[in-house]
N, C-alpha and C positions, 0 to 999 in steps of 0.2 A: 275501449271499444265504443260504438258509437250507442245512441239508444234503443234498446231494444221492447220487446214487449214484455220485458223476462217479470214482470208484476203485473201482468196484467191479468192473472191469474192466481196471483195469490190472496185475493180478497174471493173467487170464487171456489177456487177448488176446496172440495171438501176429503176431510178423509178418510181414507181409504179400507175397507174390510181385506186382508191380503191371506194366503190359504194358508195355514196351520203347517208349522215345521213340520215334515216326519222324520222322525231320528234313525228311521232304518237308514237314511241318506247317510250318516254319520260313517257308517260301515261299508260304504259301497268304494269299494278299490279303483281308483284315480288309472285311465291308460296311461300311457306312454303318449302323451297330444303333439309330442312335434312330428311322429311318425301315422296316428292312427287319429280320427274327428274322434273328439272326445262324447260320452255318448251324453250327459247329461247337457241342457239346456242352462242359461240362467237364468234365475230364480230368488224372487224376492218374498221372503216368507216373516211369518210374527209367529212367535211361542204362543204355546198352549194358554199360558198365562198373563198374555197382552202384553208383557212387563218388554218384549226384547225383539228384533227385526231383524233379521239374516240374512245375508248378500250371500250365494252360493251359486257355483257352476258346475262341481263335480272336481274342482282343482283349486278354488280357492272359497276360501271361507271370511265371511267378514260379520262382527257381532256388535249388535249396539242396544244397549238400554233406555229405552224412553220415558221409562219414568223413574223419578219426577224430573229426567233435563234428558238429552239425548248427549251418549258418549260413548265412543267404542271400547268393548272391552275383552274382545277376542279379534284378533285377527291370523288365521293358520293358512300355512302353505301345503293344502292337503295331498300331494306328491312324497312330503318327505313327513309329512307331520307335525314339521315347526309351528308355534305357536311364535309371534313377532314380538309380541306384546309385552311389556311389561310393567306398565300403567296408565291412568287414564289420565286424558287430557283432554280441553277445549276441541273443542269442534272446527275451532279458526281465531282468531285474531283482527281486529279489524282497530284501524288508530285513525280517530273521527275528529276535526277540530284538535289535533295535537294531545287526545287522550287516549290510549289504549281499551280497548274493552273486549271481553269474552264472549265468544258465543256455545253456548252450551255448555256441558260438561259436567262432574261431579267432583268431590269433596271426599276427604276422608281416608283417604288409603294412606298408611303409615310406611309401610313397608315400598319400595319401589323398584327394588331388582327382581320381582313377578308379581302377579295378581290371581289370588283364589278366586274362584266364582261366589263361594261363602262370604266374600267380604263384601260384594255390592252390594247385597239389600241394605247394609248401613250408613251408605255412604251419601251425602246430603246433596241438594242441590248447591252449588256450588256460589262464589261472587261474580258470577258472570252477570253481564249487562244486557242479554238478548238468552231467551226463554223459550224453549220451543210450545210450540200451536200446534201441527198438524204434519202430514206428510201427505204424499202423490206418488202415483207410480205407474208409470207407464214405458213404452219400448223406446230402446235407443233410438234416436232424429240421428239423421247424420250432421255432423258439425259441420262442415260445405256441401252445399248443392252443387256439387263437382259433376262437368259431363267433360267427353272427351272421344273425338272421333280415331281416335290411334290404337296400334297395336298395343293392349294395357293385359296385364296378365291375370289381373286378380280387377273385375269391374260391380264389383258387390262392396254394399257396405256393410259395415262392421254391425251385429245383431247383436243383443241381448235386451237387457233393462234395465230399467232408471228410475231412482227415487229419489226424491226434492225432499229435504227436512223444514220447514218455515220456522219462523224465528219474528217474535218480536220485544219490545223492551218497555217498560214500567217505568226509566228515568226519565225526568221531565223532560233533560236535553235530547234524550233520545228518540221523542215523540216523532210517530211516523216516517219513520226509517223501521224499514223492512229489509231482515237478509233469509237468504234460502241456503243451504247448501245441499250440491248435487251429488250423487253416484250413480255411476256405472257401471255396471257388471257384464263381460263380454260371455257370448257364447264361444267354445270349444278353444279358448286361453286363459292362463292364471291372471288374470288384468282387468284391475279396475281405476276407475278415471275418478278425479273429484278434483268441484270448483265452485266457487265463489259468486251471488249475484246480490246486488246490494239495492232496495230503492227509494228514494228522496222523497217522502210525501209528508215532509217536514213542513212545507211550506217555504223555508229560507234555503240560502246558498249552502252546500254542506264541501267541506275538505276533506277528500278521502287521501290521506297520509298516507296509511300502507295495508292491506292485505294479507293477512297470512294465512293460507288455503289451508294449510295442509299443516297439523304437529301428530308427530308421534313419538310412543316413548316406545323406543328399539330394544331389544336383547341385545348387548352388543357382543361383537364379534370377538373383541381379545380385554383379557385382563391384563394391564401393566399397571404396576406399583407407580411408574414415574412414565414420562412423554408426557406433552401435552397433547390438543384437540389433532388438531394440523400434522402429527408426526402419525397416531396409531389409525389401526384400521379399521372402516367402516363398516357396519354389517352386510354382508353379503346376500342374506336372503332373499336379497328385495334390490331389485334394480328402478330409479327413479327417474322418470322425462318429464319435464314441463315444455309448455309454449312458449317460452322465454328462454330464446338461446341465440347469441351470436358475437359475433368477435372474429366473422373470416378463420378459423383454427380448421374450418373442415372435419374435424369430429366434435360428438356432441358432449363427450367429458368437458372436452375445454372452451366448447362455449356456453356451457349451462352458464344461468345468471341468475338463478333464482331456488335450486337445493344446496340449503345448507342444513349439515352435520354439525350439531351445536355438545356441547355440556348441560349436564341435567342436575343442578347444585340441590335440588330435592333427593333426587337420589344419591344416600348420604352410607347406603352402605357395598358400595361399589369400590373393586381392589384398587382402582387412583388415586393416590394422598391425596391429590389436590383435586380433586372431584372434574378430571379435564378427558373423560370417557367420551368420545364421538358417539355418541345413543340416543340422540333427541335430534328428530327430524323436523327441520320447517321448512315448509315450498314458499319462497315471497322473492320480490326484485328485490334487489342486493341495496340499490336506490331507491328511495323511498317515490311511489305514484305520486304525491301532491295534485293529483288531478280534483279539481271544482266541478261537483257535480249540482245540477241546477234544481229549480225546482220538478217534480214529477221524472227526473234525469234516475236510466238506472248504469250501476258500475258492474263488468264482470270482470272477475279475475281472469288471471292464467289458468290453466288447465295443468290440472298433475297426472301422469299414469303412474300407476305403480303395479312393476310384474316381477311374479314369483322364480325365482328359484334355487335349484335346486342341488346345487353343489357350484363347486370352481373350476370344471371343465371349462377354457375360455370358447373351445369351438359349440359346447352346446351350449353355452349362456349365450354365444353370439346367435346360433339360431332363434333363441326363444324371440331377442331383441328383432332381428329380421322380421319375424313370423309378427310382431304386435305391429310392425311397420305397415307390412302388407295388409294388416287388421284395421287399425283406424286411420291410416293415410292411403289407401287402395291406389291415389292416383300418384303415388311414387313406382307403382310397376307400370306406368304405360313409358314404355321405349322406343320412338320411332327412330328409324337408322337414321340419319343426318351428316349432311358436309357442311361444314363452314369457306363459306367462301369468300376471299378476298377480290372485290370488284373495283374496276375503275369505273363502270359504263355499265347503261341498260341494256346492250348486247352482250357483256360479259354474264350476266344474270341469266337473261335466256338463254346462252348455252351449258351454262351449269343446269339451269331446268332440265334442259334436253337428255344431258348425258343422267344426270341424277334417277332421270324414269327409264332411259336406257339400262341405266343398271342395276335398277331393283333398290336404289334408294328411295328412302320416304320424304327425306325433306331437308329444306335448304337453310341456314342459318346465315343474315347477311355478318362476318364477321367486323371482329374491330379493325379498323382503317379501309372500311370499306367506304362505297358515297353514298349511304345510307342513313338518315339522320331522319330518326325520330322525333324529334324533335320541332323540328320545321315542319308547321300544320297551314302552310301555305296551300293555296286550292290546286297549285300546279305540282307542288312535290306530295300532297297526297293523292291524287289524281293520278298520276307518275305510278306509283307505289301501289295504289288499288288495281291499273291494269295488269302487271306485272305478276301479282297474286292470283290476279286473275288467270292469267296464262300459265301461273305453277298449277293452279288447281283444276284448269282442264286437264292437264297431263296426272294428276292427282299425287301431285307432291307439296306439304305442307310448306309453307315459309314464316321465315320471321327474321328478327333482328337486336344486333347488341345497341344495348345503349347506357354509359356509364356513370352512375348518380354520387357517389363520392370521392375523395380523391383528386376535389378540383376546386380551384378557386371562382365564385362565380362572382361577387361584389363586397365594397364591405358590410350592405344593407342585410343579403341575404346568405353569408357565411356564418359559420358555429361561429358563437363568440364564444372565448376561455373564458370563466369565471375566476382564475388566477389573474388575468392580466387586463380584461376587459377590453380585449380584441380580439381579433381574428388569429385565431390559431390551434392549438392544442390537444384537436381532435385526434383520432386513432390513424388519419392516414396524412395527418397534421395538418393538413385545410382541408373542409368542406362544408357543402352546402348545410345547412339546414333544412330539413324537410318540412318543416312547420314556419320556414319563413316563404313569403310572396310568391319566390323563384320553385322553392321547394313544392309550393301546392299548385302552384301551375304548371310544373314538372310532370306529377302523376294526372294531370287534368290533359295535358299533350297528351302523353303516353295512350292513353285511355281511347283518345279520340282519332289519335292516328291508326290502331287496331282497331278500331269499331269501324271507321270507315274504311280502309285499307281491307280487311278482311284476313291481316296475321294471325297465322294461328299461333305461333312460338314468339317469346318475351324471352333473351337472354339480357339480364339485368347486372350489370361490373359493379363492385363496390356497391353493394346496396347497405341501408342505414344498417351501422356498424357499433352503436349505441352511445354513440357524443351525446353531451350535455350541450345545452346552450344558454348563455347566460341573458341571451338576448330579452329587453321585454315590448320590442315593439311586431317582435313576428304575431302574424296572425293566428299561427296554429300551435303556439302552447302560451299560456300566460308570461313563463320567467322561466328561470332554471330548476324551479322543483316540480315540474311536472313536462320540464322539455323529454326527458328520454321515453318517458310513458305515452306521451302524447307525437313524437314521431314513429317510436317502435308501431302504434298504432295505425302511422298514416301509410307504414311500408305492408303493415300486414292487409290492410285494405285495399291496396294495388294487389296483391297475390290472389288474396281473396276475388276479386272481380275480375283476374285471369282466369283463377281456375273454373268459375260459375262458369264462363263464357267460353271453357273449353279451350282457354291459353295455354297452351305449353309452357313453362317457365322452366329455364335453368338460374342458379342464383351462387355463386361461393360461399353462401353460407346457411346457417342452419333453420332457413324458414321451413322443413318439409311441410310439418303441424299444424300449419298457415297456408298451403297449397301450394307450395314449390315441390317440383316434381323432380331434380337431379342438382349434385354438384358438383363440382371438382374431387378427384378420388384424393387429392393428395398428389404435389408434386413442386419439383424447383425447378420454374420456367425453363431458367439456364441452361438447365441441362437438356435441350433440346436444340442448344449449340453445338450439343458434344459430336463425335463421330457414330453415325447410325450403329453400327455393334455395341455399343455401350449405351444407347438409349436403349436397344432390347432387352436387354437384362435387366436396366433399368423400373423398366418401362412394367416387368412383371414382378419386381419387387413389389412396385408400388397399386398393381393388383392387387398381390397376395394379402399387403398390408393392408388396404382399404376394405376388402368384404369380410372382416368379423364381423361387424355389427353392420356394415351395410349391402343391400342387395344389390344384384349388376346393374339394375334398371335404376338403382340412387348414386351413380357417381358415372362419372365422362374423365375419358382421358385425353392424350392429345399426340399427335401424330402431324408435325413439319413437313407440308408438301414441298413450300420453298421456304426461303430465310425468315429465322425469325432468332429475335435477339442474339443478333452474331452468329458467328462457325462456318468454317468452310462448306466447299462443295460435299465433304465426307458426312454432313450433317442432313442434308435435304435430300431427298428424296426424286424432284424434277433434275434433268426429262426424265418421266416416271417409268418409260420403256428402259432406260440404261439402270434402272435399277430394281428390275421388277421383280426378283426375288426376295428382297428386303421390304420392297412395299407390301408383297404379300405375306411376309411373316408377319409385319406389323399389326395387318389386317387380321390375320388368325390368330395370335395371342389376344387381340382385345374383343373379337367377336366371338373367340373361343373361350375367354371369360361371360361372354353375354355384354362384353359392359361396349358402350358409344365413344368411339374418341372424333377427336373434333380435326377431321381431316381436313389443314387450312391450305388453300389457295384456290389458284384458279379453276381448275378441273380435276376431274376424278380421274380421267384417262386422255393419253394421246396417242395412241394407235391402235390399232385393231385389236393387237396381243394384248396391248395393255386393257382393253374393254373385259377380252374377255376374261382376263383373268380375275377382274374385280366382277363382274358376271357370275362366275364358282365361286369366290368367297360368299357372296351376298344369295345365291342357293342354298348353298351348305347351309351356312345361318337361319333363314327361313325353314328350311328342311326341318332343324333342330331345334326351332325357336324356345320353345316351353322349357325347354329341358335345360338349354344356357340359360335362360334369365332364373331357374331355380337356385335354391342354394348352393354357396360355394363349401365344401369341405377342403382342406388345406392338410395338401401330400409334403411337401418338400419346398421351401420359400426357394429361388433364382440365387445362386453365388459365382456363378461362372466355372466351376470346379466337374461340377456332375450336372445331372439331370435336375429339372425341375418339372412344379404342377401342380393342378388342382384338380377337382372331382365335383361335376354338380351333383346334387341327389332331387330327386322326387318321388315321393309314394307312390301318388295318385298317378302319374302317369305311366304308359304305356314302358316310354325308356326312362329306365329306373337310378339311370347315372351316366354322364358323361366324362370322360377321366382326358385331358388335355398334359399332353405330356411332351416337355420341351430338351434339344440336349445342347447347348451351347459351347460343347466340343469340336472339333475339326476333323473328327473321325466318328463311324458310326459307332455304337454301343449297343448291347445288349444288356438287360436289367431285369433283375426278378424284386416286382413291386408289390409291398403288400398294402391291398387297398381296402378301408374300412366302409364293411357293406352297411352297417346296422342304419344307417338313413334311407336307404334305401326301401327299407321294408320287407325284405329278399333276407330272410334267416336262415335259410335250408337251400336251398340251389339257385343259382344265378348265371345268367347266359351274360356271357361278352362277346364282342367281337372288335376286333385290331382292325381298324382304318375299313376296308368292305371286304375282310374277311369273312368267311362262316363262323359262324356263333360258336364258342364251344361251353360246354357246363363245367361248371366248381362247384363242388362242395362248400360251404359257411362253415367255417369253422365255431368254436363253441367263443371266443373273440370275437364272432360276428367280421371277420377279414379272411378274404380269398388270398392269395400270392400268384402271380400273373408274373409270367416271362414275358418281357418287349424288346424290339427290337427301334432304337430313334436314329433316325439318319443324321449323319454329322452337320451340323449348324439349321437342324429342322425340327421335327413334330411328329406326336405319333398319338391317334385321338381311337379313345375303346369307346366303346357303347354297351354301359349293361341294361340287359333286358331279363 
């Protein structure tokens, strides 16, 4: 990260008197939060007996003792009761000059498959190298100053409280160097955040090695005699994010770079012969930071959440996951509709404008191979560019543009060098730039300046830094290769970052949301957008269905071939969009009827009248129902071609309390008795539906919390209810 003020305050703040645990809290029965606002608040409190400081909301509990060192030594998942914990450990890890050292922590516990409360009082200050001072506490800041003039669902930021632990050290080498470590505690979710600030008033150059935010000693999930680390399962209690994730994978399992599930050789009475138990958590890059921080220079780490829950339903663990999205990334639910268009000419632009406000779209994306090139900060091409925007934004339709940063060869100057071969090569999409070389920082200095002065509101970014190394040591923007991936990941997340301040839109294929990217690819294989349009439809809602466990409609875009695109006949595209407009319009209502954005590419949205207005009703309908699509998805019956398929939004809080999208990919109609699971809804006792603009009729809930609805879907079509 770049320098912040993050010590500018820790020689003043003083600390804090914080209001007295009350234990009657202890007994107060946790709601049900994914369906009802949780009623307590968070809450940062100190025992009676100054000894101890409590992160509490009503659903999660977190415990730490302060004297004589700060270490946690409860953490409970107050929904089911769990306690997480089952020893104590450092507060963090930090490896300074090529030495490891502690911060915080205690001493003493023999035992480490649980921890008695009776056992802290005897437990000593520990060999750690950094001592706690004091603490602060005050309310959540939002981690971006994110604004955003688009349809966004959720435009509040995340509330609760925050408390800084300070920290400093008695070794001589450790002289002035200052670390704090943060928490978070959220109002009305099991979720708390913690991270790392580090500051240099050493006087000398300091190397910060590596980081390690975050350890914990886990209960773990399964007992085996035999498997190693890598084979048995992780504890489930606790699901973990950090701000270090990418790798293009498009979910965030496989691109995390930074939780590892370690072995805990202390804990020595644990059923694995070989002590190889997944039960010790560390958040740190997998690569070691090597970043040189200067004099007065401060370092912050990655960011960790960690949210509670509460069994192995995969459809409610994916809610909770959604629901912290919407929490501390708020600007992943803003969705403007949007076409992607492929342009030869500044006349082709203005008539995609035209038709795009014509028909209730919000905004125009210049697609790849378009003559759009960000890049070129010529007075004439942005000049160009700024009227144009101009002209979208009297009509009040948003624009932007692709522009693609990996995946290319630019020089041998400013390409990744492999440190295997000490050339140009090696990288993840086997040549690209460096970001931290010449090309690379004049890259994001373009970008920057063509939106500032242009007035784009949308950045769709290809290939963005992917996490190469680079061996190089004469780029400007990392020293060498042990501090290239720390010091580009940084320079990509600072482009996002000064998107999202300035109310950029960003699409990206990979996992910056935590950094201000607002949507990505749901998942999909290009190719198959060669295939024959009936087999992209089916397709096309597998890869729905698969995409929103863990992600919201408004966090992923799909794609929709107006004309050719990598190969496939006439049976594949969609123009002239009048000879095929029953097909377009299903396209359009599976993906609108998930909530989610596909990236309708070519030249225009419509070429006849019929064709206008049929994209006219889709894009009503959608509007009509907006809230309600972009809520969650619960998941009826995945696409096979055989039967029916479908999904079901839910919302509480609003009016329509579910939308149930149901497709039948047969050649003859059907009739179907669906039983559909109300309990998200909030609707425990009676529930009105109604079939397409039918009259409502009432169901009973059964004690299942599921109605059973008779429908009826038209052979190769759709059949959409609405519960109220």
């Amino acid at each position: 990260m770049p320098t912040f003020f993050c010590f500018a305050f820790f020689r003043f703040a003083a600390a804090q008197e914080l209001p007295v645990w009350n234990s009657e809290l202890e007994n107060k029965r946790p709601v049900d939060w994914l369906i009802n606002p949780a009623d307590g608040k968070a809450g940062i409190f100190q025992s009676s007996d100054g000894k101890d400081i409590i992160l509490y909301n009503g659903l999660v509990e977190r415990i730490f003792r302060i004297k004589p060192d700060v270490v946690c030594t409860s953490f409970i998942n107050l929904s089911t009761g769990q306690q997480l914990l089952r020893a104590v450990k450092p507060e963090a890890r930090l490896t300074l000059n090529g030495i490891p050292y502690n911060v915080g922590g205690l001493s003493g516990q023999k035992e480490n498959a649980y921890l008695l409360p009776g056992w802290i009082n005897s437990f000593k200050t520990s060999d750690c190298s950094f001592h706690y001072v004091k603490h602060s506490v005050e309310k959540i800041k939002p981690y971006l100053n994110w604004k955003t003039s688009m349809w966004t669902g959720n435009k509040n930021n995340a509330t609760g409280r925050s408390i800084t632990f300070y920290y400093s050290a008695s070794l001589p080498a450790l002289q002035g160097i200052e670390v704090a470590v943060h928490y978070s505690v959220y109002d009305g979710i099991p979720l708390i955040s913690k991270w790392v600030t580090l500051q240099n008033n050493s006087g000398n150059d300091l190397i910060v090695d590596q980081v390690v935010n975050e350890i914990l000693a886990v209960v773990e999930e399964e007992s085996a005699v035999e498997g190693n680390t890598a084979q048995m399962a992780i504890p489930s209690g606790i699901y973990v994010e950090n701000n270090f994730a990418f790798n293009n994978a498009m979910r965030y399992k496989l691109s995390d770079q930074a939780t590892h599930w370690k072995r805990d050789t202390l804990y020595t009475s644990q059923v694995n012969y070989r002590f190889q138990t997944p039960c010790l958590l560390e958040v740190h890059p997998k690569i070691n930071v090597g970043v040189k921080l200067g004099k007065s220079e401060c370092f912050e780490s990655i960011r960790t959440y960690e949210l509670m829950q509460d069994g192995h339903d995969r459809e409610r663990n994916g809610l909770a996951i959604r629901k912290m999205y919407r929490t501390i990334a708020p600007w992943t639910t803003s969705n403007p509709i949007f076409m992607h268009l492929v342009s030869k000419d500044d006349t082709e632009v203005r008539v995609a404008i035209d038709q795009c406000a014509e028909t209730g779209y919000e905004a125009l994306i210049l697609s790849f191979g378009s003559h759009c090139n960000m890049e070129d900060t010529s007075a004439a091409n942005l000049t160009k560019w700024k009227k144009l925007a101009a002209y979208a934004h009297r009509k009040n339709i948003l624009i932007g543009s692709y522009s693609l940063f990996s995946s290319r060869k630019i020089s041998e100057e400013d390409d990744v060098i492999d440190p295997k071969t000490g050339k140009r090569g090696g990288a993840f999409f086997g040549n690209a730039p460096c970001m931290g070389s010449k090309w690379g920082l004049a890259y994001l200095e373009k970008l920057k300046l063509f939106m500032q002065y242009t007035g784009f509101n949308i950045f769709e970014n290809d290939g963005p830094y992917p996490g190469d190394v680079c061996a190089s040591t004469t780029h400007p923007g990392h020293l060498g290769l042990q501090d290239s991936q720390w010091k580009q990941i940084e320079l990509q997340k600072s482009l996002y970052h000064w998107c999202n301040e300035n109310g950029i839109y960003v699409n990206a294929p990979d996992w910056y949301f935590l950094d201000g990217t607002n949507k990505i690819a749901l998942g999909y294989r290009e190719v198959n957008f060669s295939l024959p349009r009936d087999q992209q439809m089916i397709l096309n809602r597998q890869n729905i269905y698969d995409a929103s466990w863990n992600e919201t409609p408004s966090m992923v875009w799909g794609f929709v071939p107006l004309t050719k695109y990598q190969g496939g006949g006439a049976d594949a595209v969609l123009e002239p969009l009048s000879e095929h407009l029953e097909d377009y319009k299903q396209l359009m209502v599976q993906y609108y009827g998930a909530g989610v954005q596909a990236c309708y590419r070519g030249p225009r949205l419509y070429d006849t009248e019929k064709t206008k207005l049929m994209v006219q009703s889709v894009i009503r309908w959608y509007k009509k129902h907006r809230e309600i699509l972009n809520s969650d998805v619960i998941h009826l019956r995945r696409a096979d071609g055989r039967d029916w398929d479908g999904i079901m939004h839910v919302n509480p809080s609003l009016p329509e309390k579910g939308l149930v999208m149901l497709f039948n990919p047969l050649h003859e109609s059907i009739v179907r008795e669906i039983r559909l699971p109300i309990y998200y809804t909030g609707k425990h006792n009676i529930i009105k539906i109604r079939e397409n603009d039918d009259a409502a009729k009432s169901y009973t809930v059964s004690r299942e919390f599921s109605v059973l609805v008779k429908v009826t879907i038209p052979a190769n079509g759709y059949t959409r209810l609405i519960l109220e």
